[in-house]
N, C-alpha and C positions, 0 to 999 in steps of 0.2 A: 504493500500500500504506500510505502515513502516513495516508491518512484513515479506515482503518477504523474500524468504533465497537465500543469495551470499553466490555464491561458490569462493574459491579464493584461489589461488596455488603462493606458496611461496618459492621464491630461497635464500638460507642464503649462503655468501660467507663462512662463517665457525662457528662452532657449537656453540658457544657463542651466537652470534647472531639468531641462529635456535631456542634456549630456551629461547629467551627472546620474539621472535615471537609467540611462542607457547602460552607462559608464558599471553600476552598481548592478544591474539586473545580470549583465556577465556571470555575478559570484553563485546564481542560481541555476545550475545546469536543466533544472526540470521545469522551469519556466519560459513558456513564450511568451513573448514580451513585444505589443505595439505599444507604442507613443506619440504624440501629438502634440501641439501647442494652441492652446485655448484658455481663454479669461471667460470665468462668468456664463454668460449667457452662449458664447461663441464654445467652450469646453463643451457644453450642453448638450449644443446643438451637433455637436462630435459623436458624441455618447450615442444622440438620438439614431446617427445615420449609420453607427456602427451597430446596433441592437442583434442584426441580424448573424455579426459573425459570432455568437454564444461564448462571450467570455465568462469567465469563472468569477473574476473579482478585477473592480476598477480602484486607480491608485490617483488621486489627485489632490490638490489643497484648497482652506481657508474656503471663502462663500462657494468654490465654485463646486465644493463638492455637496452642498448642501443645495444647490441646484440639479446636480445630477442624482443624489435620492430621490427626487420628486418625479422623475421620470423613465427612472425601473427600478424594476428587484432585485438586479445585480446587486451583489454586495459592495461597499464602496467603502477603503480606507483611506483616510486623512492623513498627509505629512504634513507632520506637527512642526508647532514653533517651540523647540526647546528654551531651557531657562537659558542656554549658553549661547542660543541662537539671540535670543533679546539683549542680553547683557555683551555681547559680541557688537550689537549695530547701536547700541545705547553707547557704548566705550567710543566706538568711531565719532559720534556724532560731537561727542563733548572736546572732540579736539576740532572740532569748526568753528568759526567766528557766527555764529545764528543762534537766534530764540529758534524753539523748535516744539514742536507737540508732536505725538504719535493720533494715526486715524487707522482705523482696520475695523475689518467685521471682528463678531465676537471672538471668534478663537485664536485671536492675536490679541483684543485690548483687555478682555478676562486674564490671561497668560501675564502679560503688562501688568496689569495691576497688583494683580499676588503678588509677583516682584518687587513692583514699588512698596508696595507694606514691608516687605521683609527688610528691604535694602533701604529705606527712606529719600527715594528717585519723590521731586519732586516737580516732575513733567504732566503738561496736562494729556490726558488722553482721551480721545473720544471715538464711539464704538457707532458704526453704519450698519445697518442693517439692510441695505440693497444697494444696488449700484448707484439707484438716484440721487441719495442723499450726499454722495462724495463731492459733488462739485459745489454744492451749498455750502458744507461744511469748512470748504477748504478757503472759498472766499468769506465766508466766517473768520478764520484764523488772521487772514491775511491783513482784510480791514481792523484785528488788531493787534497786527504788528507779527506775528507767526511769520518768518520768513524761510522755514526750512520745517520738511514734515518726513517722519519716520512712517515706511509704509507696508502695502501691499502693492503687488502690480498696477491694481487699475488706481489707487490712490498716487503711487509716484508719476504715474502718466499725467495723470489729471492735473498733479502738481507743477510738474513743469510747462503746460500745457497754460498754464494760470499764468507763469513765470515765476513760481515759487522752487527753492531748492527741493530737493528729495532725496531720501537714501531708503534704498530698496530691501526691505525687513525681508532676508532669504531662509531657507531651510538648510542647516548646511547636512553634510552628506549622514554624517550619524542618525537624524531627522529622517531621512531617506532611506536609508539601509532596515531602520526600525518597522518604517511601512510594508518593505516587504515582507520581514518578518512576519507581520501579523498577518498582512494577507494567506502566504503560503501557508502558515499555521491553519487561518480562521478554513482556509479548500480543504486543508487535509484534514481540521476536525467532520468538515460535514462529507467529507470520502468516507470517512470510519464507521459514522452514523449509517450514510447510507450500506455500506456492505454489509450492517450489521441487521439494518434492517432487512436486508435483502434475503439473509440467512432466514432471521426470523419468518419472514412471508415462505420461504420453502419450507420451514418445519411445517406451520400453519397448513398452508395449502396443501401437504404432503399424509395430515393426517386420518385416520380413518372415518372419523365422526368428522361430522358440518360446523363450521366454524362460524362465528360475525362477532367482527369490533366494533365496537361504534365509541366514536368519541364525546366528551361533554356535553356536544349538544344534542346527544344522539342521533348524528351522522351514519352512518354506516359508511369507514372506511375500508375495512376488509373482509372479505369474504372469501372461504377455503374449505 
């Protein structure tokens, strides 16, 4: 059962991150591995047009993966924003001459904040909850005075795009190496489930008297 092969389809919010995906999926001989580049709405619309080649588990980040749940069952694991990934782009930033606040959906400005309580980081940070709100928020910061924003992709685009500095809040590869971990883990636990079930339905179906399961709501799943 450890040799099975997962298929597994990869959204990189930008090309940085696509090569080091690439770079890391290598260490996994039983893994096929597509990848892509897509933010947001564009990842999505990836996923969507991919449905048909039956991957196992999709790997992507921060809002966009919380847009790709919405639109299957795939299973879908998030690379994360470690503490050392935050405290790695918080370090850079404090040797630039700029006021600065951080902007991200929540699984970067939650991540942020825990940190700042522990560390006593006294940075504003503020949390989007859809692609819309980035561009508000940023000319928010800006009319007062914010002239450098720690980000996500589409918040560093936006920010420059404003004329505001940016530095781009990345996953580094530890973050990445961990997703697949869990992916390949999360296929092979439901590999084990299903051939166990599989046995099960043989004993079932195999024996001499008439079988039926029915589940909590009194479904009938099986019959043998």
């Amino acid at each position: 059962m450890s040799d099975i092969k997962i298929n597994i389809l990869g959204i990189a919010p930008y090309e940085a991150m696509l090569n080091n995906m690439v770079r890391i999926a290598r260490n996994y001989p039983n893994v096929n591995f597509d990848v892509y580049i897509g933010d947001l709405e564009e990842g999505a619309d990836i996923v969507r047009n991919n449905l048909y080649r039956d991957y196992d588990v999709i790997i992507s980040r921060g809002g966009t993966c919380d847009m790709i749940r919405k639109i299957t069952s795939v299973p879908v694991v998030e690379i994360g924003l470690s503490s050392f990934d935050i405290l790695r782009t918080i370090k850079f930033s404090e040797s630039l001459p700029s006021n600065y606040a951080i902007v991200g959906f929540p699984n970067i400005t939650n991540n942020v904040r825990q940190l700042s309580e522990i560390l006593q980081f006294n940075i504003p940070v503020i949390t989007c909850h859809n692609a819309g709100e980035v561009e508000c928020v940023l000319k928010k910061l800006k009319s007062d005075g914010i002239t450098m924003v720690l980000s996500d992709n589409i918040g560093s685009r936006t920010a420059r795009r404003l004329g505001m500095n940016s530095v781009l809040m990345t996953s580094g590869n530890e973050s990445i190496n961990n997703a697949f971990v869990q992916a390949t883990t999360l296929i092979q636990s439901y590999s084990n489930i299903k051939y166990e079930n599989n046995i099960l339905k043989d004993v079932i179906c195999n024996e001499p008297t008439y079988t039926l399961v029915f589940n909590d709501k009194q479904d009938l799943i099986l019959s043998g």
